[in-house]
KOLLUM-223470 format. One record per residue (C-alpha): x, y, z; residue number from 1; residue in three letters. Coordinates in Angstrom, 3 decimals. Example, Ala and Ser with C-alpha at 12.3 -4.5 7.8 and 13.67 -1.06 7.14 Angstrom:
KOLLUM-223470
<r u="12.300" v="-4.500" w="7.800" n="1" res="ala"/>
<r u="13.670" v="-1.060" w="7.140" n="2" res="ser"/>
END
This chain:
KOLLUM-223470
<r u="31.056" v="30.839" w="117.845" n="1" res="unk"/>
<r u="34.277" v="29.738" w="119.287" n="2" res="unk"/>
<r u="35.202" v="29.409" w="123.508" n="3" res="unk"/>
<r u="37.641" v="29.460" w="125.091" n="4" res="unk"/>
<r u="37.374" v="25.804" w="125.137" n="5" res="unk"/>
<r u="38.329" v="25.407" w="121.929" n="6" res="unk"/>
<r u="41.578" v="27.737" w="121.888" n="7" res="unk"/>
<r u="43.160" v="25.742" w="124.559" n="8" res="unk"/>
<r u="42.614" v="22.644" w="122.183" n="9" res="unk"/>
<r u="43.738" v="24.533" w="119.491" n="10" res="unk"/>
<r u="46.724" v="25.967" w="121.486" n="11" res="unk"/>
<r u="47.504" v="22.027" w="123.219" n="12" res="unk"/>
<r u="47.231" v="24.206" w="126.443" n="13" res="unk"/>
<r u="44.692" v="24.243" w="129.496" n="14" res="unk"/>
<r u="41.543" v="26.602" w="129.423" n="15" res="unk"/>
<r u="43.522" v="28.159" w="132.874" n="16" res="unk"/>
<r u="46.237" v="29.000" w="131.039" n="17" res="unk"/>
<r u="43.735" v="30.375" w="128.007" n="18" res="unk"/>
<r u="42.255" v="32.339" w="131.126" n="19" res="unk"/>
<r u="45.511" v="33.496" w="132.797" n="20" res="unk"/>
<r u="46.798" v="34.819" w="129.064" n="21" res="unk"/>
<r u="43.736" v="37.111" w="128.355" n="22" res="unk"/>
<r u="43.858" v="38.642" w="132.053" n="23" res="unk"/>
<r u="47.284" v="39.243" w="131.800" n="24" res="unk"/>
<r u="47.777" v="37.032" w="135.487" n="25" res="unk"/>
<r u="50.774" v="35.222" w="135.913" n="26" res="unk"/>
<r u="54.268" v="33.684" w="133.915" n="27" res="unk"/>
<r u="52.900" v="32.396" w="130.892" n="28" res="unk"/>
<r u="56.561" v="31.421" w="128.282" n="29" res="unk"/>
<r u="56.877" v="33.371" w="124.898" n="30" res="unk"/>
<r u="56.049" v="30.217" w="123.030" n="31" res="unk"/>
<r u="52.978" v="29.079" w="124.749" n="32" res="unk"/>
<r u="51.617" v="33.304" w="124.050" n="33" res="unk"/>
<r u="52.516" v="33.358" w="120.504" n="34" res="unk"/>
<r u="50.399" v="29.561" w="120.478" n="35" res="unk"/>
<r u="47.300" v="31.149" w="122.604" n="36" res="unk"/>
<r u="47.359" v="34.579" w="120.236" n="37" res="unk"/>
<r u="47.936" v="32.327" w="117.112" n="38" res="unk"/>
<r u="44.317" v="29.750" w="118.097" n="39" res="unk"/>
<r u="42.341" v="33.460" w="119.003" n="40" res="unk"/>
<r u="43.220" v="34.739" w="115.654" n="41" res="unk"/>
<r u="42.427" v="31.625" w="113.549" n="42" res="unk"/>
<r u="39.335" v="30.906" w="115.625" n="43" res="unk"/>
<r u="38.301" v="34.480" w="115.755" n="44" res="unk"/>
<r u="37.702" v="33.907" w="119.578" n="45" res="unk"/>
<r u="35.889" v="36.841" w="121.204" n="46" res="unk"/>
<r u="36.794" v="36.657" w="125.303" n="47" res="unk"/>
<r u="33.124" v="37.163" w="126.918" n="48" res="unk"/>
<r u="33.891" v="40.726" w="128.194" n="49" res="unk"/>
<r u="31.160" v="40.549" w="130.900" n="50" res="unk"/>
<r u="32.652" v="37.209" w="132.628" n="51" res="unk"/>
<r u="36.322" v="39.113" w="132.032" n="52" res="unk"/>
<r u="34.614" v="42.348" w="134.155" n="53" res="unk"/>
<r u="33.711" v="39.589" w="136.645" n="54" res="unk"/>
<r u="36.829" v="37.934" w="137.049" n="55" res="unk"/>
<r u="38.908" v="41.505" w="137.142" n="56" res="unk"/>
<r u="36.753" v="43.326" w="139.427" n="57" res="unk"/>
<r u="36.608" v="45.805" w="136.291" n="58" res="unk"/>
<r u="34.749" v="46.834" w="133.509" n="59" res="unk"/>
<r u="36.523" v="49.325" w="131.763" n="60" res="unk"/>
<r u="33.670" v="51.468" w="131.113" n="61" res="unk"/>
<r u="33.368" v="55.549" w="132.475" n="62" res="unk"/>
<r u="30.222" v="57.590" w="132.885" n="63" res="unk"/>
<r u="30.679" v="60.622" w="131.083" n="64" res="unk"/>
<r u="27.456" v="62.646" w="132.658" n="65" res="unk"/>
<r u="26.789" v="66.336" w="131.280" n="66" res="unk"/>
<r u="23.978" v="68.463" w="130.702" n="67" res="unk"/>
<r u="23.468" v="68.886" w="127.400" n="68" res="unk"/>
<r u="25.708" v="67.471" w="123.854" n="69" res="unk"/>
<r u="24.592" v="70.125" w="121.695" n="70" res="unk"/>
<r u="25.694" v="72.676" w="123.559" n="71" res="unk"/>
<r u="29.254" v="73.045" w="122.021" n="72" res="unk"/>
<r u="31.525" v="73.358" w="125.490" n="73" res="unk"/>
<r u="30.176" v="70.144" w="126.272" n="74" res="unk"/>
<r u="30.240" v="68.741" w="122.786" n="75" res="unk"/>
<r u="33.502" v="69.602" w="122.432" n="76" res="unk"/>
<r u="34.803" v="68.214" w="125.884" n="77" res="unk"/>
<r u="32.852" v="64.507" w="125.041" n="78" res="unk"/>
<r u="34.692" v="64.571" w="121.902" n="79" res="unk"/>
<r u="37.945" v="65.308" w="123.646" n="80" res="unk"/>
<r u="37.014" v="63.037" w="127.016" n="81" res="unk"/>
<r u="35.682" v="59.658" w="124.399" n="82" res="unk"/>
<r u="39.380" v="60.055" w="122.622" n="83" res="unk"/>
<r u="41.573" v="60.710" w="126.392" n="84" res="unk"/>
<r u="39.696" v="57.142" w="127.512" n="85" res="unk"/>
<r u="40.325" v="55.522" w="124.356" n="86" res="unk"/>
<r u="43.613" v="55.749" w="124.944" n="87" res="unk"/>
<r u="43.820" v="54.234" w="127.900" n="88" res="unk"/>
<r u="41.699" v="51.409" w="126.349" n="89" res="unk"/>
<r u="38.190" v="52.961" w="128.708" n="90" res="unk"/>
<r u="34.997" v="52.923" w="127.130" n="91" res="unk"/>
<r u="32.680" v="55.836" w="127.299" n="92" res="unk"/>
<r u="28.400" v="55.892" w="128.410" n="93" res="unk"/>
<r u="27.456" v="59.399" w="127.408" n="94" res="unk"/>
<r u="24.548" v="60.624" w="130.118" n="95" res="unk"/>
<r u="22.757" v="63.207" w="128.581" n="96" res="unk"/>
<r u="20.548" v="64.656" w="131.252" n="97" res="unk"/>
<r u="18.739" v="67.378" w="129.447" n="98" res="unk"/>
<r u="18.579" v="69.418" w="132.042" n="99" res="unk"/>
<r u="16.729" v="67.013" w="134.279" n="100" res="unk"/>
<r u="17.840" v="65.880" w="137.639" n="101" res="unk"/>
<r u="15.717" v="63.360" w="138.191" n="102" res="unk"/>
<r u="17.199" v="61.943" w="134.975" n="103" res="unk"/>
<r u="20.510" v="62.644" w="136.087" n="104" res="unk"/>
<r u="19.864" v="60.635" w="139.310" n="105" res="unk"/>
<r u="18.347" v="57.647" w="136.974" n="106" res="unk"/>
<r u="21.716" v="57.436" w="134.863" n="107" res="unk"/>
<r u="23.741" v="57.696" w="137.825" n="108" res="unk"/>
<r u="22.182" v="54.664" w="139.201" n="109" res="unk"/>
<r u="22.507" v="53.122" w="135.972" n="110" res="unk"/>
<r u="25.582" v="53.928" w="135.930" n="111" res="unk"/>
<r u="27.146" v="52.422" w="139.389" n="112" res="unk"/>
<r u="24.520" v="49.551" w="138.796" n="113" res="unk"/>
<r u="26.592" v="48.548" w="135.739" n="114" res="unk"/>
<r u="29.926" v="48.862" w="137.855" n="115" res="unk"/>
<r u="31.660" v="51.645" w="135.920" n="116" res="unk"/>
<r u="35.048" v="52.170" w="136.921" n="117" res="unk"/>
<r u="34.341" v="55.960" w="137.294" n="118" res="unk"/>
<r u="32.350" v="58.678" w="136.540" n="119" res="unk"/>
<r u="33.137" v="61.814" w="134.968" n="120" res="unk"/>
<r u="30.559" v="64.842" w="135.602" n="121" res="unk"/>
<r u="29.855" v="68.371" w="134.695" n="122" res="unk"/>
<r u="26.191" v="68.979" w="135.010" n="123" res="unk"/>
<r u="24.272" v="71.610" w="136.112" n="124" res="unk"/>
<r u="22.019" v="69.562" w="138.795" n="125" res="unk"/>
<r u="21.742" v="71.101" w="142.039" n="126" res="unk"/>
<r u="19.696" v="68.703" w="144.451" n="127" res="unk"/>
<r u="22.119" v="65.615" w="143.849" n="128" res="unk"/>
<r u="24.186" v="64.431" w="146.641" n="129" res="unk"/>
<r u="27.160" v="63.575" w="144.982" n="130" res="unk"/>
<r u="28.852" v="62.011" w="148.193" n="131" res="unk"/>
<r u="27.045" v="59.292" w="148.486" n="132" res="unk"/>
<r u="28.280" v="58.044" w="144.978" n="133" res="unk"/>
<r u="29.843" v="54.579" w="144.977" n="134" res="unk"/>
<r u="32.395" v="55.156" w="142.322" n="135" res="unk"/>
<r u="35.180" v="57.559" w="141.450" n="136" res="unk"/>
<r u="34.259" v="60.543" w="140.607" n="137" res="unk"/>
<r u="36.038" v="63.566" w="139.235" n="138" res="unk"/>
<r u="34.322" v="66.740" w="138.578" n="139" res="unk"/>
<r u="34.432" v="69.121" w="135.024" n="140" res="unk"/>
<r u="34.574" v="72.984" w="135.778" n="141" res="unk"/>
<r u="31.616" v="72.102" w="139.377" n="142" res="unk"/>
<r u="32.449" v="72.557" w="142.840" n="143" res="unk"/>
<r u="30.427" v="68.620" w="143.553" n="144" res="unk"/>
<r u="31.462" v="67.808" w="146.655" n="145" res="unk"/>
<r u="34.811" v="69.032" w="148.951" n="146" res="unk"/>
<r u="36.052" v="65.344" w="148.690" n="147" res="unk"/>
<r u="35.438" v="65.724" w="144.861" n="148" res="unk"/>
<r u="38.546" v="66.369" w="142.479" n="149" res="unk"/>
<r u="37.599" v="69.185" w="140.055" n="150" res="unk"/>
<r u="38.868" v="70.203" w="136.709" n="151" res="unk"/>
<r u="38.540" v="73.613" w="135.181" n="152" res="unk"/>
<r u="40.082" v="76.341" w="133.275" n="153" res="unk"/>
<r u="41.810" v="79.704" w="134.939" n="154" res="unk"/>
<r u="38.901" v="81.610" w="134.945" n="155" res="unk"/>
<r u="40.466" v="84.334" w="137.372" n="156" res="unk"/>
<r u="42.775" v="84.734" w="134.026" n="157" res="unk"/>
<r u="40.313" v="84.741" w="131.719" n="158" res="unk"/>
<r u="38.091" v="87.252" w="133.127" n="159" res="unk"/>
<r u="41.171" v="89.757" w="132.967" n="160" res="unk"/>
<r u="41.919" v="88.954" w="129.377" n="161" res="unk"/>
<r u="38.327" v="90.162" w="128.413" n="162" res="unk"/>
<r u="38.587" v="92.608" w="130.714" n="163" res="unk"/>
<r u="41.173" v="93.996" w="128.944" n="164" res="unk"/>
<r u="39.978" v="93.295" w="125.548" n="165" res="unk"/>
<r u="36.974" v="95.589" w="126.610" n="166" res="unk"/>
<r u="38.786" v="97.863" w="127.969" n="167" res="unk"/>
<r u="40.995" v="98.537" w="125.448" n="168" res="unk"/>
<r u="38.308" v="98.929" w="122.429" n="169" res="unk"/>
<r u="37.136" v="102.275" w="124.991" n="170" res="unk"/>
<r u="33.727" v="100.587" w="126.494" n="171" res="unk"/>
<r u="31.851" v="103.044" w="128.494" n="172" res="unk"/>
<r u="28.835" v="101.221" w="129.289" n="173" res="unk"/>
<r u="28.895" v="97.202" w="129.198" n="174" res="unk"/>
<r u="26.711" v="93.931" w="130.038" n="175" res="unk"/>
<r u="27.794" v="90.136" w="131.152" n="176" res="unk"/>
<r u="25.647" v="87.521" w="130.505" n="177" res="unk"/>
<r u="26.799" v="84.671" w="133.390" n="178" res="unk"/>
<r u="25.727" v="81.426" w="133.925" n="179" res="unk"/>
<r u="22.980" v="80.867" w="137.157" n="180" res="unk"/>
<r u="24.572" v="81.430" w="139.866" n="181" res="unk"/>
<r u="22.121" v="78.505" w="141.918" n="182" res="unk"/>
<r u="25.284" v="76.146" w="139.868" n="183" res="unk"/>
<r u="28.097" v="76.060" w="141.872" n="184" res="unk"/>
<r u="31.110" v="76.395" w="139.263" n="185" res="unk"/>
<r u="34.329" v="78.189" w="138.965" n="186" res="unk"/>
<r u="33.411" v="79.776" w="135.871" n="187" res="unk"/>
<r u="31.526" v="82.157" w="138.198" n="188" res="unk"/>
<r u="34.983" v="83.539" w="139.011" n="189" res="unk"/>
<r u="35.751" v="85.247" w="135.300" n="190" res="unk"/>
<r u="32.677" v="87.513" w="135.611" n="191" res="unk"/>
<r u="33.508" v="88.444" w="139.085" n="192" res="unk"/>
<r u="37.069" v="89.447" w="138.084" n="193" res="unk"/>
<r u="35.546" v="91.298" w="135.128" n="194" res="unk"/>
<r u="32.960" v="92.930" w="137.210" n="195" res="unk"/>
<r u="36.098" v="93.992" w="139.687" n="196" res="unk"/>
<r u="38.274" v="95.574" w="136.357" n="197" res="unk"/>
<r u="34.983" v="97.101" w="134.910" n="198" res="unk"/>
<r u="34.156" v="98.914" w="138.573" n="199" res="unk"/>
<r u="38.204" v="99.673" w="139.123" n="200" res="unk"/>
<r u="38.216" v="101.679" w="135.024" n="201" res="unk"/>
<r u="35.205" v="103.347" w="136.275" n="202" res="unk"/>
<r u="32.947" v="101.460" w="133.313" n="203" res="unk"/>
<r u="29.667" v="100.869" w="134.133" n="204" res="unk"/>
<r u="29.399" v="96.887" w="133.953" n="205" res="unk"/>
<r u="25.771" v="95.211" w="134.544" n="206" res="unk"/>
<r u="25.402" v="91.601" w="135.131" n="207" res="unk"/>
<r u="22.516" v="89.814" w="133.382" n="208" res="unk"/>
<r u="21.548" v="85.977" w="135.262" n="209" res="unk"/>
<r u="20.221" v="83.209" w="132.519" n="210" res="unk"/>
<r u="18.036" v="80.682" w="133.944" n="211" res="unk"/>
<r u="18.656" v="77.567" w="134.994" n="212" res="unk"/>
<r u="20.408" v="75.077" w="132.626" n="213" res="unk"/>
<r u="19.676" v="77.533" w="129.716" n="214" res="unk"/>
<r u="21.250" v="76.401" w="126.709" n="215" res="unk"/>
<r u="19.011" v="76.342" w="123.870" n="216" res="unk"/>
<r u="20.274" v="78.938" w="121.136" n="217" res="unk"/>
<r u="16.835" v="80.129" w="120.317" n="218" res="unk"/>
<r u="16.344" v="81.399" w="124.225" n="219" res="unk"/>
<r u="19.570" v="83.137" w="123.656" n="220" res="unk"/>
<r u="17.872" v="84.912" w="120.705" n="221" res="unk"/>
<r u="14.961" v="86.120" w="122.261" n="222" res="unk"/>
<r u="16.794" v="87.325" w="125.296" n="223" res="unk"/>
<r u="19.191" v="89.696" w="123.059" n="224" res="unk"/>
<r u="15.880" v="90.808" w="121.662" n="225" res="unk"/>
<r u="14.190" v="91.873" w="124.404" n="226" res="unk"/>
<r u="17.936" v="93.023" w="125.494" n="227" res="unk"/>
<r u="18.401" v="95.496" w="123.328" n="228" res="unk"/>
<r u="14.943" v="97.080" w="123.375" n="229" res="unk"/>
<r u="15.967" v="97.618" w="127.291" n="230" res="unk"/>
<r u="19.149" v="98.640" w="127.314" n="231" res="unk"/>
<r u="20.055" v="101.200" w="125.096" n="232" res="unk"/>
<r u="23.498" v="102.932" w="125.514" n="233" res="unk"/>
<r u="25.248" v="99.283" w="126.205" n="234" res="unk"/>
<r u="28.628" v="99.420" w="123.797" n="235" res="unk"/>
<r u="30.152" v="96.170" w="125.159" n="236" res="unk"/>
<r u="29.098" v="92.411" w="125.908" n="237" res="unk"/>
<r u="30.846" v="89.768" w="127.508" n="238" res="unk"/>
<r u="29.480" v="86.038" w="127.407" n="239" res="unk"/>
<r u="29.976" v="82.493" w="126.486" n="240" res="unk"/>
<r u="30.777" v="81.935" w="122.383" n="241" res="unk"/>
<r u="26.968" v="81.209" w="121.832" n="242" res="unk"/>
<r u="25.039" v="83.233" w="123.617" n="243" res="unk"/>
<r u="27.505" v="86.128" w="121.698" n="244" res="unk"/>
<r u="26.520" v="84.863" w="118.634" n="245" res="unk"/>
<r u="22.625" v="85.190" w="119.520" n="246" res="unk"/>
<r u="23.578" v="88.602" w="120.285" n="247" res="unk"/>
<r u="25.542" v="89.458" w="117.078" n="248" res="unk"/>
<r u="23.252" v="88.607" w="114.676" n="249" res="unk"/>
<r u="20.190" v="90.066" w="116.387" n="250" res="unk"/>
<r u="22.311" v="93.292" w="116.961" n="251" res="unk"/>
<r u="23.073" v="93.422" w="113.421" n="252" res="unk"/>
<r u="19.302" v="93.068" w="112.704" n="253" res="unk"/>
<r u="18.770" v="96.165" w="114.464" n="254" res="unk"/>
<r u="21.215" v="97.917" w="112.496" n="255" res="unk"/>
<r u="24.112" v="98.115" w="115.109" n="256" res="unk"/>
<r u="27.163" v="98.472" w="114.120" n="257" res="unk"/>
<r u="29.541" v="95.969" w="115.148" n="258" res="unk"/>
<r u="32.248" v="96.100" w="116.019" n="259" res="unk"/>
<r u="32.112" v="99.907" w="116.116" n="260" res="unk"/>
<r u="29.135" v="100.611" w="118.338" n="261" res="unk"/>
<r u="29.051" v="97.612" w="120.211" n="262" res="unk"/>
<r u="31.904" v="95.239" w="120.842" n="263" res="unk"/>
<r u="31.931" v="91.845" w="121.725" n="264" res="unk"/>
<r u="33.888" v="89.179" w="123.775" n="265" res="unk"/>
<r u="32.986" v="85.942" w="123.917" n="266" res="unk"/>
<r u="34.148" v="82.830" w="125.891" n="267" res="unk"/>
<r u="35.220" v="78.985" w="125.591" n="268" res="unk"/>
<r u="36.475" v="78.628" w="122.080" n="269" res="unk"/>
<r u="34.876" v="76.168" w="120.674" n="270" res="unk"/>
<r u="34.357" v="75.615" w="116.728" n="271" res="unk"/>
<r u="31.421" v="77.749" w="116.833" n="272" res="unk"/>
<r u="33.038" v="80.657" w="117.651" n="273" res="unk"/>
<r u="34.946" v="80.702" w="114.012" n="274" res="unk"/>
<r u="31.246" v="81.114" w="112.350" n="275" res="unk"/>
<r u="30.765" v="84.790" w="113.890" n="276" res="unk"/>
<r u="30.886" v="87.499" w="111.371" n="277" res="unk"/>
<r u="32.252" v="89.992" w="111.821" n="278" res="unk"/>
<r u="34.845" v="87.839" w="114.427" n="279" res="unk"/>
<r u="35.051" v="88.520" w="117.817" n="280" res="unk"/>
<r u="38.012" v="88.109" w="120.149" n="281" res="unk"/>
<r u="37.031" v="85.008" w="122.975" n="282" res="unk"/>
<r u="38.821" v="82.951" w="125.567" n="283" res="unk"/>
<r u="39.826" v="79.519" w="124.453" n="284" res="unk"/>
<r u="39.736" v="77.022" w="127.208" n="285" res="unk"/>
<r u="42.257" v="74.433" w="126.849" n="286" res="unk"/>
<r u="40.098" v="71.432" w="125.948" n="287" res="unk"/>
<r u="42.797" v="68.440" w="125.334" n="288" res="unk"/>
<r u="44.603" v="69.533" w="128.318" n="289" res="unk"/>
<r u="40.749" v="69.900" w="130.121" n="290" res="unk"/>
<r u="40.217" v="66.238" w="129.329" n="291" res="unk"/>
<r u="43.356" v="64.844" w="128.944" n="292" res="unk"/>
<r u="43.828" v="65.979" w="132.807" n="293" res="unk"/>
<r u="40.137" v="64.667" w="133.580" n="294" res="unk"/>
<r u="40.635" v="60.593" w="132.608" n="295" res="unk"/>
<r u="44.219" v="60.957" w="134.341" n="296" res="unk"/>
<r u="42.581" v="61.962" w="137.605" n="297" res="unk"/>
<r u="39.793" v="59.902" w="137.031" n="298" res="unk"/>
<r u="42.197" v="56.798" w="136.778" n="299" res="unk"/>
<r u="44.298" v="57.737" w="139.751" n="300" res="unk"/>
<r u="41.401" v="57.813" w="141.907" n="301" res="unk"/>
<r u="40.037" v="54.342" w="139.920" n="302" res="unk"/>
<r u="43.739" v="52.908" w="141.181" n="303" res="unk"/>
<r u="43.502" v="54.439" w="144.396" n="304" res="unk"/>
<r u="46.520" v="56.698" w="143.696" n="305" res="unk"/>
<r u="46.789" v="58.749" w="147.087" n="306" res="unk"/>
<r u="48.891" v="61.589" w="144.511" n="307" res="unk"/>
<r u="45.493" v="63.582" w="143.862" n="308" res="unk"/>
<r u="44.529" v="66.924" w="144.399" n="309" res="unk"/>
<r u="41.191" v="68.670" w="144.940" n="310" res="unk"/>
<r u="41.840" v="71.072" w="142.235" n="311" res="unk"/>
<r u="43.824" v="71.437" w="138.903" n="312" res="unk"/>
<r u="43.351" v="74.628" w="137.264" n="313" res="unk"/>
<r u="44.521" v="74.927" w="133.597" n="314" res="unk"/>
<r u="45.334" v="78.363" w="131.749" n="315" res="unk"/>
<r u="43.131" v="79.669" w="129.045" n="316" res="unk"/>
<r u="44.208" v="82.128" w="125.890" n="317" res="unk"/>
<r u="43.083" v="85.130" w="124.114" n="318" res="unk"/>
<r u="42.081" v="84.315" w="120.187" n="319" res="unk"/>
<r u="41.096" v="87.893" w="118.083" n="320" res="unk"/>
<r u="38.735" v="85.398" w="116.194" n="321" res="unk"/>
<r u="40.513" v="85.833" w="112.840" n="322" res="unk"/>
<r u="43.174" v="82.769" w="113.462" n="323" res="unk"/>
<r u="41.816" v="79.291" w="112.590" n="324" res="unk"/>
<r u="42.470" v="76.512" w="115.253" n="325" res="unk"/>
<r u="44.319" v="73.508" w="114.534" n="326" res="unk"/>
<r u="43.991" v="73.754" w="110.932" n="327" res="unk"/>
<r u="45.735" v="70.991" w="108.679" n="328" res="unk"/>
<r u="46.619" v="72.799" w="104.850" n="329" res="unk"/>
<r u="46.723" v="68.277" w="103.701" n="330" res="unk"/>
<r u="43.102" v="68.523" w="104.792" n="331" res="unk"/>
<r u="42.037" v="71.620" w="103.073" n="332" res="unk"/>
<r u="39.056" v="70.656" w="100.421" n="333" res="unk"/>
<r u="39.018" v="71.148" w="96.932" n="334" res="unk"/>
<r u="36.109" v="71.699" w="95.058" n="335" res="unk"/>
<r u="35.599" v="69.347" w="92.183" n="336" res="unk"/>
<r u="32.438" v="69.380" w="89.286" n="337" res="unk"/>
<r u="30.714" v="66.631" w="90.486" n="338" res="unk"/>
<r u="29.057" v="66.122" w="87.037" n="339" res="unk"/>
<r u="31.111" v="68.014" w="84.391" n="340" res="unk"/>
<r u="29.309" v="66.761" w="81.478" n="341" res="unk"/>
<r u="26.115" v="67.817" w="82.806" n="342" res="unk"/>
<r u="26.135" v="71.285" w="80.511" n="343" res="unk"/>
<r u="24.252" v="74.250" w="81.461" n="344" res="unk"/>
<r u="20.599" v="74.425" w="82.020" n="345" res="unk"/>
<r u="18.489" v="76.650" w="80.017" n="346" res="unk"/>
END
């Protein structure tokens, strides 16, 4: 394996100079670059990135901390986060907590003992003391800290686009299923606004709690089980993208009629959403602007850019759940016989 020793004999230049080209420190000429890149190409030098980290005071590594990847919000949002830092040439350590914040705790100490450069979080734990952190932090759609920068969608506007999806399909008697309100989050703030336009319409509008860090689609299943054996009469829901699914397909189990009898309106806007049938209108939250605003935060606060605020607040949409996001007609499949000789079975 080559060193750095050996490009600055094969460049005929000191290993300082070597050292001073791959930091990107100090007036090194044209010539003497092109000789250093020419020795790391035809050695196939790899610069020891821990001794680099060292010498820079940097790793170039984020925490991305969230409760739970399969849940598609936050599946999405890594997706979107991992390609934001890539671009600014940041690694990404995905902390799944599972709902744990004792493991949260562990992978934040993991975390700031491996000297990220910052940490990105958005889960759900409630006894952390996020304050005493010793690293950058910025915060995805939770009120951390009040020294904390957080990141969300406009919730206040998405609550009145539901609102008025509900309203105008003629709803007499509706449910919300919210988040637990133990999380701190502005999300809480769309199902307050929609609680305020349900009351103001005079439609009856009850508010249903799920438990703490309650993600798992086969809770969400049983709960719209047991929902609709207890609440008859209900002819609208309003709820995250999956938790609207779980109550789609048990409704039409039950023989409900949907659409007709009982319409729903989900939120997020995720790719799930586009495998409801019948499709139902949701609120897409902006997740390349979400993340794309998230790392650029993240590295102001990483430079010590004094040009931050405490809260950025991005606008969401209305889909009717018939349109298909970014779709790309060079990327649409074909179907080809795999094994056209093959004949047909008896």
């Amino acid at each position: 394996m080559a060193t750095i020793t050996d490009v600055a004999h094969r460049a005929n230049v000191s290993k300082n100079t070597v050292s001073r080209y791959l930091n990107n420190r100090g007036y090194i000429s044209k010539e003497t670059r092109g000789k250093i890149q020419d020795a790391i190409d035809s050695l196939h030098y790899q610069p020891n990135q821990i001794a680099r980290s060292l010498y820079n005071n940097k790793t170039n590594i984020v925490g991305l901390v969230i409760p739970d990847v399969i849940q598609p919000f936050f599946a999405t949002m890594t997706s979107k986060i991992e390609d934001q830092l890539a671009a600014h040439d940041y690694r990404m350590i995905l902390c799944n907590t599972m709902h744990s914040s004792e493991k949260e705790k562990k992978c934040i100490s993991m975390l700031t003992a491996n000297k990220v450069d910052g940490i990105i979080i958005g889960s759900h734990s409630i006894d952390i003391n996020y304050k005493n952190i010793e690293a950058p932090i910025v915060a995805l759609d939770r009120d951390l800290a009040d020294t904390i920068p957080v990141v969300n969608a406009n919730h206040t506007q998405g609550g009145i686009l539901a609102s008025e999806a509900v309203i105008g399909h003629g709803c007499k008697n509706v449910a919300q299923i919210i988040g637990n309100t133990k999380v701190r989050s502005p999300s809480i703030q769309r199902h307050r606004v929609f609680a305020e336009q349900m009351r103001a319409h005079g439609i009856k509008c009850s508010t249903f709690e799920l438990k703490l860090n309650q993600f798992e689609f086969s809770t969400y299943l049983g709960m719209a089980d047991h929902f609709f054996a207890s609440n008859p009469g209900i002819d609208g829901i309003f709820a995250s993208d999956l938790v609207i699914l779980a109550f789609q397909r048990t409704a039409l189990e039950h023989g409900v009629k949907v659409p007709d009898d009982l319409f729903m309106c989900g939120y997020d806007g995720s790719f799930v959403y586009q495998t409801g049938y019948p499709p139902f209108p949701t609120i897409i939250q902006p997740f390349d602007q979400l993340a794309k605003t998230l790392v650029d935060v993240l590295i102001k606060r990483m430079n010590h850019d004094s040009d931050v605020r405490l809260t950025y607040t991005l606008p969401v949409r209305m889909s009717d759940g018939h349109e298909t996001d970014n779709f790309d007609p060079d990327l649409e499949p074909t179907l080809m016989p795999l094994f056209p000789d093959c004949g047909t079975a008896n």
